[in-house]
C-alpha positions as CSV (number, residue, x, y, z in Angstrom):
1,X,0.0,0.0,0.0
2,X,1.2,3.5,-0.9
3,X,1.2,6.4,1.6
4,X,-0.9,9.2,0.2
5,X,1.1,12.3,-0.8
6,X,1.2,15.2,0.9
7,X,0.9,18.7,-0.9
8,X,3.2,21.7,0.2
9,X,2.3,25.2,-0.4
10,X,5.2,27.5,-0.2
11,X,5.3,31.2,-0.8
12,X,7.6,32.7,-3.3
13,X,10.0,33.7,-0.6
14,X,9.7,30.1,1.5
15,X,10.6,28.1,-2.1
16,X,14.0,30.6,-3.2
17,X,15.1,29.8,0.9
18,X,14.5,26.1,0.4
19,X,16.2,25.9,-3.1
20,X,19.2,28.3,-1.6
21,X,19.9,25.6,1.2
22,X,19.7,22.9,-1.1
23,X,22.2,23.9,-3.6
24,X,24.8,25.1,-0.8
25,X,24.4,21.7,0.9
26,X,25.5,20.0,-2.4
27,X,27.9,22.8,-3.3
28,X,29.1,22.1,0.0
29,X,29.4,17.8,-1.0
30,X,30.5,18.4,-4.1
31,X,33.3,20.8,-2.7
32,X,33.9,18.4,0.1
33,X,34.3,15.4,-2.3
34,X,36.8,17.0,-4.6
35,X,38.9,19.0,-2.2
36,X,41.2,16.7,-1.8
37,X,42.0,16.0,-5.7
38,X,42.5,19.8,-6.2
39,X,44.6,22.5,-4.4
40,X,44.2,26.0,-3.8
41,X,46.6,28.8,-5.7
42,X,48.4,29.4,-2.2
43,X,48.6,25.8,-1.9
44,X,50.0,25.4,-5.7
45,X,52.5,28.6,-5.3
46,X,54.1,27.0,-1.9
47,X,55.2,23.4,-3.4
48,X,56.4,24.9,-6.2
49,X,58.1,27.6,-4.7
50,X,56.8,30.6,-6.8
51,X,54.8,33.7,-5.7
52,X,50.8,33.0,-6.5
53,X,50.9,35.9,-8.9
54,X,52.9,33.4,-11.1
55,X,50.4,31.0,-10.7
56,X,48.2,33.5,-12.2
57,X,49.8,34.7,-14.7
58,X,50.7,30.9,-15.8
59,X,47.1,31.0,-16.0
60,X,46.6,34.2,-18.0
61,X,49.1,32.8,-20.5
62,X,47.0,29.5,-21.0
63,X,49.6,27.4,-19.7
64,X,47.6,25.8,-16.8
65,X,43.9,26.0,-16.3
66,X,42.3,27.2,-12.9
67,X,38.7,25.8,-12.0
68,X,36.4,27.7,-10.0
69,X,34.1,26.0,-7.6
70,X,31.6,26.9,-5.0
71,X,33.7,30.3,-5.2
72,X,36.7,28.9,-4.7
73,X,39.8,29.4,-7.2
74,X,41.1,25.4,-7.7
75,X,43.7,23.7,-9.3
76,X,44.4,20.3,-10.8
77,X,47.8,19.0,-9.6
78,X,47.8,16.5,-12.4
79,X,48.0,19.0,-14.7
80,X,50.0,21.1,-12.9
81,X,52.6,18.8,-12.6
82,X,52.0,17.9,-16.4
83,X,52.9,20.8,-17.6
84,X,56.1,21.6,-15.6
85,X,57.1,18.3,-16.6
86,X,56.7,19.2,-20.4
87,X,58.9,22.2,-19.2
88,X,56.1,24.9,-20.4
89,X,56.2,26.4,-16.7
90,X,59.3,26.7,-14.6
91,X,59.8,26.4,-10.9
92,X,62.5,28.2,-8.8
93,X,64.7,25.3,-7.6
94,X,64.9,24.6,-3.9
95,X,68.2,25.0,-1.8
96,X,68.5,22.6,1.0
97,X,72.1,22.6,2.6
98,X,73.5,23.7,-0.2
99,X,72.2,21.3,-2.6
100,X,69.8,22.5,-5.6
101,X,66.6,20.0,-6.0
102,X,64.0,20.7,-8.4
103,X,60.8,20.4,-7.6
């Protein structure tokens, strides 16, 4: 047996604050979910040992592609490193003890 269905009547005002909540909780999953896959620009500038206004001019120049989600600026560190490793964007090496790695 089926349960009867209820009807809901929701003012103009009571519908845009329902659909609001809605789409930040699953902004807020979908953002949760792929957080960890993609890093912010401060996040991106510190491993690779550049300012973030190189990360965004990188990105001006169409040599790596930033992704904005739920407001937030996000980067794909597969490409990333893709790219550096086809040697189209440079990193400043990194001095440890006298010894130059690169990054």
């Amino acid at each position: 047996m089926t349960q009867p269905q209820q009807l809901y009547v929701l003012t103009g005002e009571q519908l845009n604050t329902f659909v609001t909540e809605l789409a930040d909780k699953v902004t807020e999953q979908v953002v949760r979910k792929l957080r960890p896959q993609y890093m912010t620009r401060k996040e991106v500038a510190a491993k690779l040992h550049v300012v973030q206004s190189t990360i965004i001019n990188w990105v001006d120049a169409g040599l790596i592609q930033e992704y904005r989600i739920a407001g937030k600026v996000l980067y794909d560190p597969v490409e990333v490193e893709s790219q550096i490793r086809s040697g189209k964007v440079k990193t400043k090496p990194k001095k440890l003890a006298g010894k130059t790695f690169i990054i």
